[in-house]
N, C-alpha and C positions, 0 to 999 in steps of 0.2 A: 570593364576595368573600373573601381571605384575613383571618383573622381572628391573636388573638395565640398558636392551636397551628399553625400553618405550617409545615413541616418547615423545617430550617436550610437544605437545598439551596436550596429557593424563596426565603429570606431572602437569600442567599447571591450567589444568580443576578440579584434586584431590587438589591442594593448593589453589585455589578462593574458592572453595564449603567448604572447612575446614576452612577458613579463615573468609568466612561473618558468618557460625555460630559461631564461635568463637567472632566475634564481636558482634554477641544478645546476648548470655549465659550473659557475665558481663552487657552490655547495660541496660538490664531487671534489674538487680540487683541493678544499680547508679542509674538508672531511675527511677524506684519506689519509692525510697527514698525521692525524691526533690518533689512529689504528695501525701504523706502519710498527712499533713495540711486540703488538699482538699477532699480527701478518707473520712479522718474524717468527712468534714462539713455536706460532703451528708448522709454521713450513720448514722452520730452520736456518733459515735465508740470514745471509750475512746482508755487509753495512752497502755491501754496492750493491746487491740483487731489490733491496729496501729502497736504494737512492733512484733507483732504475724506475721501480716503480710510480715514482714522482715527475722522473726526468723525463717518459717517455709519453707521458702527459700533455705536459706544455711541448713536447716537439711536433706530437699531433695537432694540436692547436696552432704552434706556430709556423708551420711545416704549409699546412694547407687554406691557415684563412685568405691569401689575396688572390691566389687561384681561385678558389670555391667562390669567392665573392665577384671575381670578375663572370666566370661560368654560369653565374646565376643572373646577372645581369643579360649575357646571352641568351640565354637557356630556360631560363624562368627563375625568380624567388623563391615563388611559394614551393614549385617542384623541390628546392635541395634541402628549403627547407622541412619539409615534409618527410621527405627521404633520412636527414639527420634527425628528424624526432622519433622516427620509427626505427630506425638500426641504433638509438641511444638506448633505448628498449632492448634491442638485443642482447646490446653490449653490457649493458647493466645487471640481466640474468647472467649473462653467460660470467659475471665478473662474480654476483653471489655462489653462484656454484666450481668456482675455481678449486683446484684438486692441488695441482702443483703453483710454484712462485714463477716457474716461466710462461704458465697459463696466464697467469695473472699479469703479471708487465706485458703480453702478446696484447690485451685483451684492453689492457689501458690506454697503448698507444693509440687501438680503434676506437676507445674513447674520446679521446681526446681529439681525433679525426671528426666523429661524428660534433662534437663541440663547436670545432671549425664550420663545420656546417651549418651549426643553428647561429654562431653568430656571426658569422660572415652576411647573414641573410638579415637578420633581425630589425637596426636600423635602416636598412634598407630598405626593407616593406613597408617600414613603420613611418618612415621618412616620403615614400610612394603614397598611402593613403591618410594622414594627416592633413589637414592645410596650415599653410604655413605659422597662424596665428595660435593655432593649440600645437605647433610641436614639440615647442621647449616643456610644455605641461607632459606630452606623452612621455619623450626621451627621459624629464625626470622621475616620473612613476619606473622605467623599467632601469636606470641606472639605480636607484633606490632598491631593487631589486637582486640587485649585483651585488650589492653592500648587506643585504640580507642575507643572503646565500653565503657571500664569507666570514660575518660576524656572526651567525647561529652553527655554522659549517665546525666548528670544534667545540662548543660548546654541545649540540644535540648529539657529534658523534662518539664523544667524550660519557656522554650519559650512556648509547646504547652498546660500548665497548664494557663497560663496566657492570653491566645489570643485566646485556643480553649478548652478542657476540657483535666481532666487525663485522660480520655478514649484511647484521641488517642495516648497516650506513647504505645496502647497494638492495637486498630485499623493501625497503620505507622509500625509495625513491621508484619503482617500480610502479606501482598503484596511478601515481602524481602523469609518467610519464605517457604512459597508457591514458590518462583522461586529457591531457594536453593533445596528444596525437589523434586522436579520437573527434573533438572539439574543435581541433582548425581543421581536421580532414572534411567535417560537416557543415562549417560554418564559417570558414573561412572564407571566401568566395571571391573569384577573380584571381589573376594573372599579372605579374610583373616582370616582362622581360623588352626592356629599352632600347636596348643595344642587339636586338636580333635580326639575326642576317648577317650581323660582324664575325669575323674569324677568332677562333681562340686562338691566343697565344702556347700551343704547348709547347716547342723549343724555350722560350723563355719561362717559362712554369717550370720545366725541369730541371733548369741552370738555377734558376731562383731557389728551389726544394732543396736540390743536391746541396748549393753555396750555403744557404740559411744553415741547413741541418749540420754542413759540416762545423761551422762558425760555432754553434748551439750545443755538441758534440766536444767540441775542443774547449769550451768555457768551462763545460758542465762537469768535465771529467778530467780536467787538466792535473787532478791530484792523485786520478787512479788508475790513467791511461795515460802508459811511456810517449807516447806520439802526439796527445791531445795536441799539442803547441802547433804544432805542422798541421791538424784537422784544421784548426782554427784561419792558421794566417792560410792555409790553400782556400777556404772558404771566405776569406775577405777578397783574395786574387780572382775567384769565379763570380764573387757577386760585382767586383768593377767591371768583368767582360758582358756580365748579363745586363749591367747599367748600359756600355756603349751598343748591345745591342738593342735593347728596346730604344734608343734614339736612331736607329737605321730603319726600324720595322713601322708599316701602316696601322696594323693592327695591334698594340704591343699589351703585354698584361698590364704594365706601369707607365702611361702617358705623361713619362717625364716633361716633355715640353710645356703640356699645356700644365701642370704642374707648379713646375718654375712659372710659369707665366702668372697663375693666379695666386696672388701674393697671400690672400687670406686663408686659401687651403694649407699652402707650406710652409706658412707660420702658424698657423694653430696645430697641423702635427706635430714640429716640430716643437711646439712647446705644450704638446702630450707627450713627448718623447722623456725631454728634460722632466719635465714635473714628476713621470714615475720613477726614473731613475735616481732624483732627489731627495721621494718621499718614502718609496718603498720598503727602503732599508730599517726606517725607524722603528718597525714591527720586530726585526730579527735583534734589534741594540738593547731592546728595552725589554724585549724577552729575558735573557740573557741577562742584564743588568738588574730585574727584580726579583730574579732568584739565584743567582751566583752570588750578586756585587750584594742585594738588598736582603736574601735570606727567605725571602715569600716563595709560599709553596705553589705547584704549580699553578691549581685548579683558582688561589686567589689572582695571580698574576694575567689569570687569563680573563678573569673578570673585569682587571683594569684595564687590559688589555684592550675590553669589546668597546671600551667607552669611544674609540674611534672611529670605527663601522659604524657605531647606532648614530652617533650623530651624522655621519655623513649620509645612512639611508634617510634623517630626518630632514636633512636640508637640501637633498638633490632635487624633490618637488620642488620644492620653496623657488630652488635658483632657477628650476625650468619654467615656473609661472614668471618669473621676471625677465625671463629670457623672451615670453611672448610679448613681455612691455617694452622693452630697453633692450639696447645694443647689446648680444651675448657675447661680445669680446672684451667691455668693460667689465660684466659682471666675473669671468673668469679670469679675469686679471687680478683681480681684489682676491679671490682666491687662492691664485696661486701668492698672492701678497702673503695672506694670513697664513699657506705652508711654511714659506719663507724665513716668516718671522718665528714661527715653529721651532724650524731648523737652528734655526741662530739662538734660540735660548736654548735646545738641548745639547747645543756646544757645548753649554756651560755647566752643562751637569757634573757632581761631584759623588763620592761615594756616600756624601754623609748629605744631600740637596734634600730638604722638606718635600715629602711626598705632594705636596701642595702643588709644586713646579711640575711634577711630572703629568700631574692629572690636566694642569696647565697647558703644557706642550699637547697632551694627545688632543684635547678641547680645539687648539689651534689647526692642528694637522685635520681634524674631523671637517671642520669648518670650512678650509681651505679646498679640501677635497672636494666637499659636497657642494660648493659655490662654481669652483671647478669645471667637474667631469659634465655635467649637464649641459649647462652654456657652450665650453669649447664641441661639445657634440653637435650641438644646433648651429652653432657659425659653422662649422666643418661642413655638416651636411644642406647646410643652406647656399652654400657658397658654390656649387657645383653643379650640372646637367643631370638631368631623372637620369638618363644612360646611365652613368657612374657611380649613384646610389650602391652598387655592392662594392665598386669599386673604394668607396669612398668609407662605407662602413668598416671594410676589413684592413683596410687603413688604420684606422681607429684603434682596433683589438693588434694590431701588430705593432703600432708604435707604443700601445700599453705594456706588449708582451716584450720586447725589445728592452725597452726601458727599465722593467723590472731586470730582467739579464743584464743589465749595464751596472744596477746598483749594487748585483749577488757580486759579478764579475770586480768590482772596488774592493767591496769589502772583502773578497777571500785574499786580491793580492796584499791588501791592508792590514788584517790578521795575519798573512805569512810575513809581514815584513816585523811586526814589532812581537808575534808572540812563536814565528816561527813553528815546531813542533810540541810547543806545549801545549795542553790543555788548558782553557777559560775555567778557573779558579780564584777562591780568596786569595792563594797565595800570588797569582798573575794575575790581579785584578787591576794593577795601578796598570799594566799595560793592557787591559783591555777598555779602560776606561782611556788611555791616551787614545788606541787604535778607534774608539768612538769619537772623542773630541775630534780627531781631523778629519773623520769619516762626515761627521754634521758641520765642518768647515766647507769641505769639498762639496755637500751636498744642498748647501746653503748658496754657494757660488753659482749650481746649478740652477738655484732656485730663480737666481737676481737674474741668470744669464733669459729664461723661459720667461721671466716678464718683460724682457726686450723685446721678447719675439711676438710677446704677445701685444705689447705697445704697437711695435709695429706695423703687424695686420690692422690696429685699428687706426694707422695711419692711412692704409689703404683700402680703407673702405670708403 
């Protein structure tokens, strides 16, 4: 098992291979999106069999990372991880050569499974063979990566929709996944399983799946499915029982106690939590706002668009190197400042605001991100027993993926309350520009509320 004298190649070799799949995982998820038009035409597929294809996505991802991650922690790392780089390959053929649109949603949910796999595992190995002093440098190379994957993820799939077919968003990633697979199959070397010999929790993995999925089910569908409301709150009532149960259980999937006990794990999730549900939103406002409210065509809107990602794949390094100097609960804090203040000036946005302001706010939101995701990754993972390492990773990807569910989940009751059944238009502009003002109100609240928490933990350090 490597240990913290590892030659830099072997350091070197485990941070490239965790880093290009770290850039398909989100890749696949932006990419898709900017071909679902084209999905349609061929298949014929209506607005729900299209949203399906998105939604069943993130259910696989969110459905299986704290299992997978606890499992791998048992069971070995590298094994699930190996496992999801090679059935991502599958899934990724069998998704280019889809015939029908229910082939296609079958074929993404095991995508999105197979995702859970590789990143339930990722910081966790990565966090295993590092030493403490270059983690924050590693963690920010592969969060930089995440930011790659979904800032080039509509703009390259956007290029091969138009010049060649949506096919090849899933044929160009094929090649990539095959040499990754290949590359830590050979050179990967060694083992990480901490927690072996401990029991898996499946009663609790099941309650968890079933409650998550139904919660994620009823959010996601509450506009096209008569029952969605009832999926939802029966999925808040399963996941209280799966909470009182993992505090009865020895072995539980979610070691709530020790948890609660360590102040800087459950405050830096919990202001991963808040921070995406804060910032998330501002991609879909400003969408929307530079080509309805502002008149820019798409392909320009999405170039302003990327000014976000790029800076924050530029600065997630930056803030991991200083994360090996200085506290990474100060430097994450400063970042989610600069979200913050983000938010609070695109309150203020107006139909007629100098494009100057907007480029402004996305500069802020980049910064804050990329100051951020790094550092809170390193306190998080630093803060905890090697056992826990998957435990603590898939942590991580589920209060990201949660979070973004919180911000979709605002803004649709937001839109139903002030634009009801109409369409986002010039003429319902003034009220989709209100439905934004309280949307960056509320989300600015969140913001102030995540650096409490984040103060906090570093009261407790």
């Amino acid at each position: 098992m490597p240990d913290n004298k590892q030659s830099e190649k072997f350091l070197s070799t485990t941070l490239w291979v965790i880093a290009a799949v770290q850039f398909l995982t989100p890749f696949m998820f932006s990419a898709v999106g900017v071909a679902l038009p084209a999905i349609g035409r061929e298949f014929s597929a209506g607005a729900v069999d299209l949203g399906l294809v998105e939604m069943v996505y993130i259910l696989g991802v969110a459905l299986f990372l704290l299992p997978l991650g606890r499992f791998a922690d048992i069971h070995g790392r590298k094994k699930v991880f190996l496992a999801g780089s090679f059935l991502m390959i599958f899934t990724t053929v069998a998704l280019s050569l889809a015939s029908t649109i229910k082939f296609l949603i079958i074929f993404r949910f095991l995508q999105g499974v197979c995702a859970a796999m590789i990143t339930s595992t990722s910081f966790a190995m990565l966090t295993s063979v590092f030493p403490q002093e270059k983690r924050g440098r590693a963690i920010g190379v592969v969060v930089s990566s995440v930011y790659l994957g979904i800032s080039t993820g509509p703009t390259l799939a956007g290029m091969m929709v138009q010049y060649l077919n949506w096919r090849w968003i899933f044929y160009s990633a094929v090649p990539v996944e095959i040499g990754v697979f290949l590359f830590a199959l050979t050179r990967l070397k060694g083992e990480w399983a901490d927690a072996r010999g401990e029991k898996f929790d499946w009663l609790g993995s099941s309650m968890y799946m079933a409650s998550l999925g139904a919660i994620i089910v009823g959010i996601v569908e509450i506009h096209q499915f008569k029952y969605a409301q009832w999926f939802a709150l029966g999925g808040v009532g399963g996941m209280c029982l799966f909470l009182m149960y993992e505090l009865r259980i020895s072995s539980p999937l979610l070691p709530l106690k020790k948890i609660v006990a360590n102040k800087i794990f459950m405050y830096s999730n919990l202001a991963t939590w808040l921070n995406y549900a804060a910032s998330f939103g501002i991609t879909f406002f400003f969408s929307l706002y530079l080509q309805v409210i502002r008149g820019i065509s798409p392909k320009n809107a999405g170039f302003i668009l990327v000014l976000q990602p790029l800076i924050q794949a530029v600065c997630a390094p930056v803030a991991g190197r200083l994360s090996d100097k200085y506290q990474p609960a100060h430097i994450a804090t400063a970042g989610m400042a600069f979200c913050t203040i983000g938010l609070i000036f695109a309150a203020t946005l107006t139909a007629t605001s100098h494009f100057a302001m907007v480029y402004g706010i996305l500069i802020l939101m980049g910064l804050g991100f990329g100051f951020f995701s790094t550092p809170n990754s390193t306190a998080i993972m630093g803060s905890i027993a090697s056992r826990d390492y998957g435990m603590a990773s898939s942590m991580i990807a589920t209060m990201r993926t949660t979070g973004m569910l919180t911000s979709m989940t605002l803004i649709t009751v937001l839109l139903s309350y002030y634009l009801g059944d109409q369409s986002i238009t010039q003429a319902t502009g003034k009220a989709f520009i209100s439905t934004m003002h309280t949307a960056m109100m509320l989300f600015s609240l969140m913001g102030l509320f995540a650096m409490l928490f984040s103060m906090g933990r570093i009261r407790g350090q």
